[in-house]
ZATIDO-825087 format. One record per residue (C-alpha): residue in three letters; z, x negated, y. Coordinates in steps of 0.25 Angstrom, whole numbers, padded with zeros to 4 digits. Layout:
REM residues N
{"Ala" {Z X Y}} ...
This chain:
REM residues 524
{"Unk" {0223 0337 0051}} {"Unk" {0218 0323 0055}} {"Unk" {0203 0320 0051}} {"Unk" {0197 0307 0043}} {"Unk" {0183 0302 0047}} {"Unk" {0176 0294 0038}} {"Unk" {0169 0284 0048}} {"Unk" {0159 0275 0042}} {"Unk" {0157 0262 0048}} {"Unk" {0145 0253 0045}} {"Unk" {0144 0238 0043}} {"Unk" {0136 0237 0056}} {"Unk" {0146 0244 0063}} {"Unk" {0157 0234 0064}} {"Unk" {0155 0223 0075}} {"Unk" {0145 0210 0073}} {"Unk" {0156 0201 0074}} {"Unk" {0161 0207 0063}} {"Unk" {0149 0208 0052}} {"Unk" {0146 0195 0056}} {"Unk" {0159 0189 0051}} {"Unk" {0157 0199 0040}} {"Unk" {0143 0194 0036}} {"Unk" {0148 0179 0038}} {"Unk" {0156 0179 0025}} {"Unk" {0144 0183 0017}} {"Unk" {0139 0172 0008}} {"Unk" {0126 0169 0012}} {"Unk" {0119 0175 0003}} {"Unk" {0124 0187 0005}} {"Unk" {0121 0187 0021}} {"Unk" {0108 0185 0019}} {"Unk" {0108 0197 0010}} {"Unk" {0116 0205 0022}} {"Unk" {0104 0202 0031}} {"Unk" {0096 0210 0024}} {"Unk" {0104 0222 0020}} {"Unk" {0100 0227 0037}} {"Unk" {0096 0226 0050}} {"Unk" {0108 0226 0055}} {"Unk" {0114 0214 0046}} {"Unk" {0103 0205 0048}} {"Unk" {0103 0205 0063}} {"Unk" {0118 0204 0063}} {"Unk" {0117 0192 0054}} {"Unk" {0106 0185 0061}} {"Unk" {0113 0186 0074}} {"Unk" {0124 0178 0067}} {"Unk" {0121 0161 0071}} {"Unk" {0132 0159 0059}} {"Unk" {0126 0168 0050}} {"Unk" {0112 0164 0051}} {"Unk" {0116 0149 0051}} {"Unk" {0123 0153 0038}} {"Unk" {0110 0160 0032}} {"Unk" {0103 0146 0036}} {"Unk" {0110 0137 0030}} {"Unk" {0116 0141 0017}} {"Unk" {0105 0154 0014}} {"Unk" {0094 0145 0018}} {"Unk" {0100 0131 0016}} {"Unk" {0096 0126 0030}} {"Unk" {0103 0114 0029}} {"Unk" {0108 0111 0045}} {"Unk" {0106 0096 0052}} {"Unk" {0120 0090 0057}} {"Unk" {0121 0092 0072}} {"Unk" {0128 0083 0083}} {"Unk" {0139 0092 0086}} {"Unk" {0146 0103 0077}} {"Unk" {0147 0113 0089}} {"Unk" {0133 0117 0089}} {"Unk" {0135 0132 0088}} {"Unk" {0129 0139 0073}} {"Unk" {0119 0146 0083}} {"Unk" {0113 0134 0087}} {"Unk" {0114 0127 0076}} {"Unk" {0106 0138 0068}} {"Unk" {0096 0136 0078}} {"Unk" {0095 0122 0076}} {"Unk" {0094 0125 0061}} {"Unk" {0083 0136 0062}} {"Unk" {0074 0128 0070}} {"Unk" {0075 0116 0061}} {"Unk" {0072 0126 0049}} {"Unk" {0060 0130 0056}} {"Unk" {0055 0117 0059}} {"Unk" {0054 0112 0045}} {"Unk" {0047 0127 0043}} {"Unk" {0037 0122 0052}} {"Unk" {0036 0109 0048}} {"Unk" {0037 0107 0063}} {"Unk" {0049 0093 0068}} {"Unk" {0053 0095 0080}} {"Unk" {0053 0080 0084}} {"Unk" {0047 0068 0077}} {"Unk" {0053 0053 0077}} {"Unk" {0048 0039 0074}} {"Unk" {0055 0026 0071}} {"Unk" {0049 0014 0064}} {"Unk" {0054 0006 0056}} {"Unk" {0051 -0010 0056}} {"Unk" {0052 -0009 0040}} {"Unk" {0048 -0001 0027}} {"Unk" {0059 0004 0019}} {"Unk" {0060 0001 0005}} {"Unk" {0068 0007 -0006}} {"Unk" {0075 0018 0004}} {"Unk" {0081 0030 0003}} {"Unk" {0085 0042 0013}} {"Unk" {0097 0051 0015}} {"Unk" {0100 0060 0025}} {"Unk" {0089 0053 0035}} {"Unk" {0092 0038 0033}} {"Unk" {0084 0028 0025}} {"Unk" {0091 0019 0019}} {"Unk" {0083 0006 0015}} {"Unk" {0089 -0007 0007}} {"Unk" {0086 -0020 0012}} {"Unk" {0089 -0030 0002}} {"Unk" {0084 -0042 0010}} {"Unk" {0094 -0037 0021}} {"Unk" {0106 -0034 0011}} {"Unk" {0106 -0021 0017}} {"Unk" {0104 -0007 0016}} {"Unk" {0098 0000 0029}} {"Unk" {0099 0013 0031}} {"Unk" {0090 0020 0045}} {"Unk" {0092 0031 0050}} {"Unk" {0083 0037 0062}} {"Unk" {0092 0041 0074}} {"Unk" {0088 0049 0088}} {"Unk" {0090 0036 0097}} {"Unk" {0087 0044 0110}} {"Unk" {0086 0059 0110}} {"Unk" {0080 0059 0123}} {"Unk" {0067 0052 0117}} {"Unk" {0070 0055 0104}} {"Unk" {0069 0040 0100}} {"Unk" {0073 0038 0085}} {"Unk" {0079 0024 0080}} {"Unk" {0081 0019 0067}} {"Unk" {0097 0017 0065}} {"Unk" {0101 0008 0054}} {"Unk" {0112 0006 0046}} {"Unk" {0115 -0004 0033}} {"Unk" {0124 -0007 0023}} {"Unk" {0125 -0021 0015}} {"Unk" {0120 -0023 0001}} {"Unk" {0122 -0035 -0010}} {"Unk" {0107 -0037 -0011}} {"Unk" {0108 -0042 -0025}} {"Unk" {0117 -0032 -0032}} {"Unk" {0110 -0021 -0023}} {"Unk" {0104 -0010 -0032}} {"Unk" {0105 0004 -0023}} {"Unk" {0110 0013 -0014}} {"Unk" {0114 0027 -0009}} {"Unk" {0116 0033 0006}} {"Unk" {0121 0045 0011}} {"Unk" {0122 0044 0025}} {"Unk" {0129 0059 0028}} {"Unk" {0141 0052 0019}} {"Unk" {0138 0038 0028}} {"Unk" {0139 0032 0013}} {"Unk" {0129 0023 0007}} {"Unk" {0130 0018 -0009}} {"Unk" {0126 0005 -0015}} {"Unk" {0126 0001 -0028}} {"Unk" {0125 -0013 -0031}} {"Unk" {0125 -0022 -0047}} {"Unk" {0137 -0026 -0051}} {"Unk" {0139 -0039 -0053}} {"Unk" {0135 -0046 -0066}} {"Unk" {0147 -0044 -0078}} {"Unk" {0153 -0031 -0070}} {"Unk" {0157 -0019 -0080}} {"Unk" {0148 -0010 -0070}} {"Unk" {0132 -0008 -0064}} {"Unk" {0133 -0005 -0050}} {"Unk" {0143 -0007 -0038}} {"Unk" {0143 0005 -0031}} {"Unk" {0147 0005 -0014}} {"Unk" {0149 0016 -0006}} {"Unk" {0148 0011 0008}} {"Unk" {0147 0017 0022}} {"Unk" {0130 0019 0027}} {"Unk" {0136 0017 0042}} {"Unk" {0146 0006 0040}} {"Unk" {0143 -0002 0029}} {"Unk" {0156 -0002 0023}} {"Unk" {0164 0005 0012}} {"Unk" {0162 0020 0014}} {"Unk" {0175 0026 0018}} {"Unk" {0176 0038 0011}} {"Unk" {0172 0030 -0002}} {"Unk" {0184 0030 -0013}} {"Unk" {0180 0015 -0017}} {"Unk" {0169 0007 -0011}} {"Unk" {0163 0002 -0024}} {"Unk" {0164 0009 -0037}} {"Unk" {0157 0003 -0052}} {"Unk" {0146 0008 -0057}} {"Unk" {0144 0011 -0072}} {"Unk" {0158 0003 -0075}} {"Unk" {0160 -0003 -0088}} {"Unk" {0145 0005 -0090}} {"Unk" {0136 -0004 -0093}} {"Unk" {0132 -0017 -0099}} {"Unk" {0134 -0027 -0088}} {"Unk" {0125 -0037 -0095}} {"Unk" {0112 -0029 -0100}} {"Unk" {0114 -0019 -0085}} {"Unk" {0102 -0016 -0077}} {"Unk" {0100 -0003 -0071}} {"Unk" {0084 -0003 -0064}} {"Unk" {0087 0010 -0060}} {"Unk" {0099 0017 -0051}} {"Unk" {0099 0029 -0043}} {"Unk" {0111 0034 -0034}} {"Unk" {0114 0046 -0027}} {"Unk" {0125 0049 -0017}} {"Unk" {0129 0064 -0015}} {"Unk" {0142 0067 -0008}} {"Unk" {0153 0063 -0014}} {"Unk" {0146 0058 -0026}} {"Unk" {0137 0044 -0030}} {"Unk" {0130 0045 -0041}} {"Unk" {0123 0032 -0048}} {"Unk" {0113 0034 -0060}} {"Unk" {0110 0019 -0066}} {"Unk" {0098 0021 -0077}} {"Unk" {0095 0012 -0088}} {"Unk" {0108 0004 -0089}} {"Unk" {0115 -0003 -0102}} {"Unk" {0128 0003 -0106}} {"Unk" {0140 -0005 -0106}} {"Unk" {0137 0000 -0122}} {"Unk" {0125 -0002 -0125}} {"Unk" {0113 0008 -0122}} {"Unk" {0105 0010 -0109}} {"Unk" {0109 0023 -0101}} {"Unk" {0109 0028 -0087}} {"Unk" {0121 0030 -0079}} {"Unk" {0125 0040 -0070}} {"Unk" {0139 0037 -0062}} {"Unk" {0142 0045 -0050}} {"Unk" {0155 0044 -0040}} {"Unk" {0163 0052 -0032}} {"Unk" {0162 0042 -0022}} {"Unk" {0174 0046 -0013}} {"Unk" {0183 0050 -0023}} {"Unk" {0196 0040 -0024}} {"Unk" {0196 0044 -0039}} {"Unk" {0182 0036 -0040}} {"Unk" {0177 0048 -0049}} {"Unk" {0164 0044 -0055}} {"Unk" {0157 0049 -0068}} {"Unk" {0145 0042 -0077}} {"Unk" {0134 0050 -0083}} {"Unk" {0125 0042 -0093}} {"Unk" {0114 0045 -0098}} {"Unk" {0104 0039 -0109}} {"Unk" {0093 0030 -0104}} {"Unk" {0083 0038 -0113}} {"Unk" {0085 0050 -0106}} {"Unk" {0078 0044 -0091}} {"Unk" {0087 0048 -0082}} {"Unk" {0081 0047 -0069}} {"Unk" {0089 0054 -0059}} {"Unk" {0100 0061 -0053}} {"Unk" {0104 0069 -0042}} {"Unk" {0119 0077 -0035}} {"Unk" {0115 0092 -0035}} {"Unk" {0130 0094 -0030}} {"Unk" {0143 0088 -0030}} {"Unk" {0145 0093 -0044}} {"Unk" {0132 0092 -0050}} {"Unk" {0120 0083 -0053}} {"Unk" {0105 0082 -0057}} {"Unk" {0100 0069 -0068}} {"Unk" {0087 0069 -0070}} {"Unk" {0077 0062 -0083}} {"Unk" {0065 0063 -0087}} {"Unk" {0065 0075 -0094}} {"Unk" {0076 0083 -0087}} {"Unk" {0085 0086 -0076}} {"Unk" {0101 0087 -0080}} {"Unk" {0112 0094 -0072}} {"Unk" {0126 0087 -0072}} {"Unk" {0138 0093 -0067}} {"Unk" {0147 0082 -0061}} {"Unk" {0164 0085 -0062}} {"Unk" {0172 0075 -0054}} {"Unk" {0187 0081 -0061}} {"Unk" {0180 0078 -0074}} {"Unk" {0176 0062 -0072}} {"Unk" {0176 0061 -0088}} {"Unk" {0164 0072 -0089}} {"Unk" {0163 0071 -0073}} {"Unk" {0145 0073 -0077}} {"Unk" {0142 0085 -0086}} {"Unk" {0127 0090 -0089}} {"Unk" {0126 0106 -0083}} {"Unk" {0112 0106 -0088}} {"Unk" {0098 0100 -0091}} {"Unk" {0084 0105 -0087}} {"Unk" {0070 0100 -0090}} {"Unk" {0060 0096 -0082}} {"Unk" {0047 0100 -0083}} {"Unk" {0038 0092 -0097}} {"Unk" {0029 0082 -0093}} {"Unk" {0015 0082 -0100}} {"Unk" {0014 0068 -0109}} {"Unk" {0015 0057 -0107}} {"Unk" {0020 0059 -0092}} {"Unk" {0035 0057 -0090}} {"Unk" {0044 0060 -0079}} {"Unk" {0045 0044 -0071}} {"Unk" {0056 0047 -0062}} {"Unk" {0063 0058 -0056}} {"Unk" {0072 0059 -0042}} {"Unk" {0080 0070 -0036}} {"Unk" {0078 0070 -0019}} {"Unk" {0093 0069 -0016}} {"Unk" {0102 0079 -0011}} {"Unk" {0109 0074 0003}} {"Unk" {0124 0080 -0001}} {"Unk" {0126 0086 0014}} {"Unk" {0117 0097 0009}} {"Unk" {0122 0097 -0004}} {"Unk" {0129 0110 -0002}} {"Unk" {0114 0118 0000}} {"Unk" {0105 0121 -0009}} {"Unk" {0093 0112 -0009}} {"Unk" {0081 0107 -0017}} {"Unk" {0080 0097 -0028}} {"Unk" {0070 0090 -0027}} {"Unk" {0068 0082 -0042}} {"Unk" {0055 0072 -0041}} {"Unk" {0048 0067 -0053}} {"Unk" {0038 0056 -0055}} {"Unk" {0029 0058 -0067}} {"Unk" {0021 0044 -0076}} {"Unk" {0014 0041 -0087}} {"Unk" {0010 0029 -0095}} {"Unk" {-0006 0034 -0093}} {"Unk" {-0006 0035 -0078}} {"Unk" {-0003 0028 -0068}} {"Unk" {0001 0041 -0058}} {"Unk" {0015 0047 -0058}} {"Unk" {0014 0061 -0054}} {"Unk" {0027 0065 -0044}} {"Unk" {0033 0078 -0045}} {"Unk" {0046 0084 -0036}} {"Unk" {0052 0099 -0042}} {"Unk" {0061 0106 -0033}} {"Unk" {0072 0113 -0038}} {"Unk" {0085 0119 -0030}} {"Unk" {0098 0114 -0032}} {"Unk" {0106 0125 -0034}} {"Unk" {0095 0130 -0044}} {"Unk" {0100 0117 -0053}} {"Unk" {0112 0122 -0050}} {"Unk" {0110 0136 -0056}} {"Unk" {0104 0129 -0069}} {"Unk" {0115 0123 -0073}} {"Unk" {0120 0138 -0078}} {"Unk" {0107 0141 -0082}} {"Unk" {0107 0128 -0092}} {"Unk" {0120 0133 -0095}} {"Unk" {0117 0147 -0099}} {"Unk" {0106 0143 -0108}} {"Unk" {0111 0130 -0116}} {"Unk" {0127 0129 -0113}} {"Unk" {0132 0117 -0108}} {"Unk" {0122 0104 -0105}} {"Unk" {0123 0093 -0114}} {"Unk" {0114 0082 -0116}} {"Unk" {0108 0089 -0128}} {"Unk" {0108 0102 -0123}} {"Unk" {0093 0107 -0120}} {"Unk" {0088 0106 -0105}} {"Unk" {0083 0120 -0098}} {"Unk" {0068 0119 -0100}} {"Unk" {0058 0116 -0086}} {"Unk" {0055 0132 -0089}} {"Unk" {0067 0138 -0087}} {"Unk" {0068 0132 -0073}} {"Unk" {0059 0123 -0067}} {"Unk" {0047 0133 -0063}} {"Unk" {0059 0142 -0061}} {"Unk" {0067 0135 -0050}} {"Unk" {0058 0121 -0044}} {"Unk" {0046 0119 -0037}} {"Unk" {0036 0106 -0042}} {"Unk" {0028 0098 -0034}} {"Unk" {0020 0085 -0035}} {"Unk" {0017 0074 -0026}} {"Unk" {0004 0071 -0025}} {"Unk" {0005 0060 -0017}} {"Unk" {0001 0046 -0023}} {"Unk" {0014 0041 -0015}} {"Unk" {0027 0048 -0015}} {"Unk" {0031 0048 -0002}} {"Unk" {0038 0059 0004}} {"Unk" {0038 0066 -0006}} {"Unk" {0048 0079 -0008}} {"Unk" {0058 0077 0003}} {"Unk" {0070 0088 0001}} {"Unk" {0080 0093 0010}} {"Unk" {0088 0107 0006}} {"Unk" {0076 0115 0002}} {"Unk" {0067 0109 0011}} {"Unk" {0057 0097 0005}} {"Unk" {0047 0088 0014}} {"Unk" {0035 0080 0011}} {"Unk" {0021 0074 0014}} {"Unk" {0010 0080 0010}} {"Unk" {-0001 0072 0001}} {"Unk" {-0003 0057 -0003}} {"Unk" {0005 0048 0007}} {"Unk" {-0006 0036 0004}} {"Unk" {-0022 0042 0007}} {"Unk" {-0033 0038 -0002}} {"Unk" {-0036 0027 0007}} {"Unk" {-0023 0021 0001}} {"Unk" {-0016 0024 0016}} {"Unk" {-0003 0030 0021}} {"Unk" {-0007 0044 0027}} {"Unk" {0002 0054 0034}} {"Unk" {0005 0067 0027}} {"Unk" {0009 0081 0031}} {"Unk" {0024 0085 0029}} {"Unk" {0027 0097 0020}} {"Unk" {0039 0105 0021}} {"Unk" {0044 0115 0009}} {"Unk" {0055 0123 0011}} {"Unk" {0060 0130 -0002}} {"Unk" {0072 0137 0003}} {"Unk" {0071 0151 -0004}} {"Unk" {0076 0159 0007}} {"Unk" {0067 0154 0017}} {"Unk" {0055 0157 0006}} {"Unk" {0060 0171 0006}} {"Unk" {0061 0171 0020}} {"Unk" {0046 0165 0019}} {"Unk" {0043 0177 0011}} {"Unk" {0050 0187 0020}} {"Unk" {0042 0183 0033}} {"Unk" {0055 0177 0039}} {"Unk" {0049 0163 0040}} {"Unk" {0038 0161 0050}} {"Unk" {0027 0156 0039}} {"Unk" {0016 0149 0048}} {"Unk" {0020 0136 0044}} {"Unk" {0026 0139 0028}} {"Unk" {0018 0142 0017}} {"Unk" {0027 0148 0006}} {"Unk" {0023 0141 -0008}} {"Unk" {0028 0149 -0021}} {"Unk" {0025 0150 -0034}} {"Unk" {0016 0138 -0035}} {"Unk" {0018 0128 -0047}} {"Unk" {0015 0114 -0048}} {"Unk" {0004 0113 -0057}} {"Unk" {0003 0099 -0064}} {"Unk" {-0002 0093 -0078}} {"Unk" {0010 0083 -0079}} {"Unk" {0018 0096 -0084}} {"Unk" {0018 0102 -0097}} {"Unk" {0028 0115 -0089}} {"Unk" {0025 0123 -0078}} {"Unk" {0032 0118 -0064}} {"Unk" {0040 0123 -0056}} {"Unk" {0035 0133 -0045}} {"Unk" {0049 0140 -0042}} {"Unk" {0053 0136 -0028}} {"Unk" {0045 0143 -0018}} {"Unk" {0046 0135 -0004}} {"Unk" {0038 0135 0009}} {"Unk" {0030 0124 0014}} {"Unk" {0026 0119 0026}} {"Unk" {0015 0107 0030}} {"Unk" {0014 0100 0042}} {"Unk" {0001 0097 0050}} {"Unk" {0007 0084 0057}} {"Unk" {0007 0073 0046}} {"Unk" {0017 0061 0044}} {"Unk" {0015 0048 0039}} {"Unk" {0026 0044 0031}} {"Unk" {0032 0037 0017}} {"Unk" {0044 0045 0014}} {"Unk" {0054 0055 0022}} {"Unk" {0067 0061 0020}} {"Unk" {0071 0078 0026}} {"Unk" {0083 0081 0030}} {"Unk" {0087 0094 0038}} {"Unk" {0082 0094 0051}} {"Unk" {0073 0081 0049}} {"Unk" {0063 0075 0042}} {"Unk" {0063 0058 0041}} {"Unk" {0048 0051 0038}} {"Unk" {0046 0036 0033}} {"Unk" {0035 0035 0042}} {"Unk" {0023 0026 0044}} {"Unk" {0014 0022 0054}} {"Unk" {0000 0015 0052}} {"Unk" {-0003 0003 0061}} {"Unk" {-0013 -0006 0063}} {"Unk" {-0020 -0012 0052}} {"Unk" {-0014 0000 0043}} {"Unk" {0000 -0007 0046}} {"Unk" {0011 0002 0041}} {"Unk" {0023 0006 0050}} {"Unk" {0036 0013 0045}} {"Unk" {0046 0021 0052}} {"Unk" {0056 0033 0052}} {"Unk" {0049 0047 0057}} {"Unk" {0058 0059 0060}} {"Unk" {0054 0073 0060}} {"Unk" {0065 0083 0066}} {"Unk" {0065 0097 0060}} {"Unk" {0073 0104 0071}} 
């Protein structure tokens, strides 16, 4: 009579090859949680390059730079990855490069590393970018590009140049049905833009009131396959002022576009892409969440919910407000949102400037929060109060500086600035140290955990911004780690991206002569 053995067999017993496939269809999440059920797993995980790459960037949104060639193995480029991490940990660049520049920018912009400058004089819009001009001497150059404008019709721009696309929006001519003539041209060719389904499209047709039209105020944004343009303060075509809201798939052949219009009253101020399906609008009082439906180009723009920002003691009232853009090739990681608010009032001459920091995916989750609570969002419907989730879910701070500059650069979860006034009491240009905060959650637990060497990052938690201009409490809800540099810069404005970080700088001459220039710092 045959016998039957039970034989038990572990999950460590089958071959490495063999868990590692195994483990690699894990969500991430998940991984992670199998790196601490043992021993065992954790060392087999972290002798995996793919799996530790995977942890990096979608566990703790380690946004990669673009490399030269695409055959650069995982292993390496994990290494190139962790060693640029740890750099802006440090607060430490591996290489620092000057360019100057024989002119100051006015009215410019940045994206993805280029500064775009109008030049009206010129009939032009340059666009600069610093380049590595010899990698033996690690010389930089200024590399320019433009793109032709009618000076007189002229009234703003937009540029992407990971899509090479760049967006002018000019007046109509007098007794035309529409406000702006919107071109979508190509940044290195100056020519239509190839992958445009029309190279001019109308904007606000048979809108507005050609005759009492003038819009002091437009602001655009370009994200992805989507442009949107918000126009304040403009005259219907029936009478009424209002401010328009028209965004365009910008490559579709169907030319899908939707408008949204809001009541002049209510101060729209602003408006930013969260995703290619939904979008943030803010006013004085409030920030709003639409959702936008491109098979629906009749109710294309639905509001998902409505959420108050934090009362303002009397008589101050919110100026302004501005969203740092999101640069659409990260669009698919969560990031921060950085909201900037500038704060008057009719008895003093000082305008107090405050930045909140709230993640995107946790505006996202809002929406089914609203939801939940009120239904479905209406314009009458009530907003979710600042307590039920901004101390919850941002982080407030102030600028102090008497002169905004470089003030709350945000890239993924990482921000950047200068800290303290960038004029000195003696009414000069001082250099300032940089500040670098990370507020990835995971590495704050990995903070916590002793995983992260902590000579050079101090962990901030809990701590609220305590000001008078606000009848609520603040938001104190993102922890983050901080670290300040001893070496100072000297400089205007900056922008971050992954790997590096771009300074508007300046040099003081002779006879307090002011020089300006491009100043690179490499995180890698």
């Amino acid at each position: 009579m045959s016998q039957i053995h039970n034989i038990s067999i572990k999950f460590m017993d089958f071959p490495a090859e063999l868990l590692l496939q195994i483990l690699g269809h894990l969500d991430v999440y998940d991984l992670v949680q199998a790196r601490k059920v043992c021993s065992d797993i954790r060392h087999l995980v972290d002798s995996s390059s793919e799996l530790q790459f995977l942890i990096d960037v979608r566990y703790f949104n380690a946004i990669p730079t673009s490399l030269p060639s695409c055959d650069i193995d995982i292993s390496t480029r994990r290494q190139l990855l962790q060693k640029c991490e740890t750099a802006w940990q440090k607060a430490e660049y591996s290489q620092r490069n000057s360019v100057p520049m024989s002119y100051f920018p006015d009215n410019y912009r940045w994206s993805c590393g280029v500064l775009g400058i109008p030049a009206k004089s010129l009939g032009q819009i340059m666009f600069i970018q610093p380049t590595l001009s010899d990698s033996d001497t690690h010389t930089m150059s200024l590399q320019q590009r433009s793109c032709k404008i009618d000076t007189i019709a002229f009234t703003g721009y937009s540029f992407s140049p990971e899509q090479d696309l760049v967006v002018i929006h000019s007046r109509a001519a007098r007794g035309e049905s529409h406000a702006y003539n919107v071109t979508f041209r190509s940044l290195s060719e100056d020519k239509v833009h190839p992958e445009a389904a029309s190279p001019l499209v109308k904007a606000m047709d048979n809108q507005i009131n050609s005759g009492t039209f003038k819009s002091p105020y437009t602001q655009a944004v370009i994200f992805g396959d989507y442009y949107g343009l918000l126009c304040k303060f403009a005259h219907k075509a029936d009478g009424g002022l209002v401010d328009f809201l028209q965004i365009w798939n910008w490559k579709s052949k169907d030319a899908f576009q939707c408008l949204k219009i809001f009541d002049a009253d209510c101060e729209t101020m602003n408006f930013s892409f969260l995703t290619n399906d939904r979008f943030l609008v803010a006013n004085l009082t409030e920030l709003m969440l639409f959702s936008l439906d491109i098979a629906d180009p009749i109710n294309a723009i639905q509001l998902v919910g409505k959420f108050s920002f934090p009362a303002l003691q009397d008589p101050f009232t919110c100026h302004y407000i501005t969203f740092n853009p999101i640069p659409f090739h990260i669009s698919t990681h969560n990031q921060l949102i950085a909201i900037n608010m500038c704060m008057s009032a009719p008895t003093t001459s000082k305008c107090p400037y405050f930045t909140f920091y709230i993640e995107r995916n946790t505006i996202l989750e809002l929406e089914s929060t609203y939801i939940s609570r009120y239904g479905e969002a209406s314009q009458d419907s009530p907003n979710l109060p600042w307590s039920a989730w901004g101390p919850k879910y941002t982080q407030f701070f102030e600028n102090l500086s008497t002169y905004n500059a470089c003030a709350h650069r945000v890239f993924g979860f990482r921000s950047a600035d200068l800290v303290g006034n960038f004029v000195s009491r003696q009414g000069e240009p001082q250099p300032r140290p940089l500040r670098i905060r990370d507020f990835n959650p995971h590495r704050v637990s990995d903070f916590k955990a002793g995983n992260i060497i902590k000579s050079h990052q101090r962990l901030v938690e809990g701590e609220t911004l305590d000001s008078a201009l606000f009848l609520e409490p603040l938001g104190p809800g993102l922890p983050y780690l901080e670290t300040i540099s001893e070496e100072k810069f000297l400089a205007s404005d900056m922008t971050v991206e992954a790997n590096k970080l771009t300074l508007l700088s300046l040099e003081i001459g002779d006879m307090h002569h002011l020089s300006q220039g491009v100043e690179i710092l490499h995180f890698e």
